[in-house]
N, C-alpha and C positions, 0 to 999 in steps of 0.2 A: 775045436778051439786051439789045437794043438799047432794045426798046421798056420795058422792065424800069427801064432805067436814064433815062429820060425824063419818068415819072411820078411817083416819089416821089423827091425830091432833100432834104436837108437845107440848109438857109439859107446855101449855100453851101463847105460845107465837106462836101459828096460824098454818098455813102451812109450809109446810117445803118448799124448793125450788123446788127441782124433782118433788112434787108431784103439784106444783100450774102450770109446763110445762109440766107437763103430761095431768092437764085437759085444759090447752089452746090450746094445739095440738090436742087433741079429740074436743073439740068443734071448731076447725079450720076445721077437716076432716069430722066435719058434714054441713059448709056451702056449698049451692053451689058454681060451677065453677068461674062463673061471680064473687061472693063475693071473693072466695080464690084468683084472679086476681087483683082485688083491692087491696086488703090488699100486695098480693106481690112486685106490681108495684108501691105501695104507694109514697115511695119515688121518684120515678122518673115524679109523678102526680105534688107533692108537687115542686120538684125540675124545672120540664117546666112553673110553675105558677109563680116561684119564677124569672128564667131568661126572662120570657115576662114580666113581673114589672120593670125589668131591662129594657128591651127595649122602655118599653114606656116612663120609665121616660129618656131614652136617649134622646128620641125625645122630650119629652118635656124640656129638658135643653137645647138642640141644639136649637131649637128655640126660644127659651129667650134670649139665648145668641149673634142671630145670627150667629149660626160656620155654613158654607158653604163647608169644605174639613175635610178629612180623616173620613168621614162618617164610611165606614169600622173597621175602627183602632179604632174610640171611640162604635162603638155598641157589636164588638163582646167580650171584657172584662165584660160588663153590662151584657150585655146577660149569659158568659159561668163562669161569678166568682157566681153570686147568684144562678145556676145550680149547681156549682159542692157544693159551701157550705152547701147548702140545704140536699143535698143527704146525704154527708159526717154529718151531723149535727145529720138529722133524724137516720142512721143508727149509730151512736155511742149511740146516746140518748134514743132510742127507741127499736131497735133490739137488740144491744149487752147487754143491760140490763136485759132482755127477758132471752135471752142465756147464 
C-alpha cells in the first residue's frame, strides 16, 4: 500500500479519489472469501442486530406496560423500521461515500 501511495500524490493535498478506490478494491480482492462476505453483507449484519433491539425492547415495554393484544401489530414495526433504517443509514453513510 505503501508504495501505491508514493507515486501518484496530488499537489499536495493527498490522494486523489480514483486512486484511494483503486487501492481499497485491490486490498478488498486480496481478503479472503469469508472476509469479502462480511464486508458485503455488512449492512444487513448491522441491520438484523438493529430490528432484534427492536424486538426485545418490544417485549420489554409490553411487559411494563402490561399490553396483552395485537402482539403482532406492535412487534413487527420495532422489528422492520430499525432494519430497514439501519441498512438505508449504513449504505448512504458508508458505501455511497466510498463510491
Amino acid at each position: 500500500m505503501s508504495e501505491n501511495t508514493q507515486k501518484e500524490r496530488v499537489s499536495g493535498h493527498g490522494l486523489s479519489r480514483p486512486v484511494v478506490t483503486e487501492m481499497l478494491a485491490k486490498n478488498f480482492d486480496k481478503l479472503p472469501d469469508n472476509d469479502q462476505k462480511f464486508f458485503m453483507y455488512g449492512p444487513m449484519y448491522l441491520g438484523g442486530n438493529g430490528g432484534l433491539a427492536g424486538l426485545i425492547s418490544n417485549s420489554l415495554y409490553r411487559r411494563v406496560l402490561n399490553v396483552t393484544q395485537a402482539h403482532f401489530a406492535s412487534s413487527l414495526p420495532m422489528a422492520v423500521l430499525p432494519f430497514l433504517t439501519t441498512v438505508a443509514l449504513y449504505n448512504a453513510a458508508v458505501i455511497w461515500i466510498i463510491h
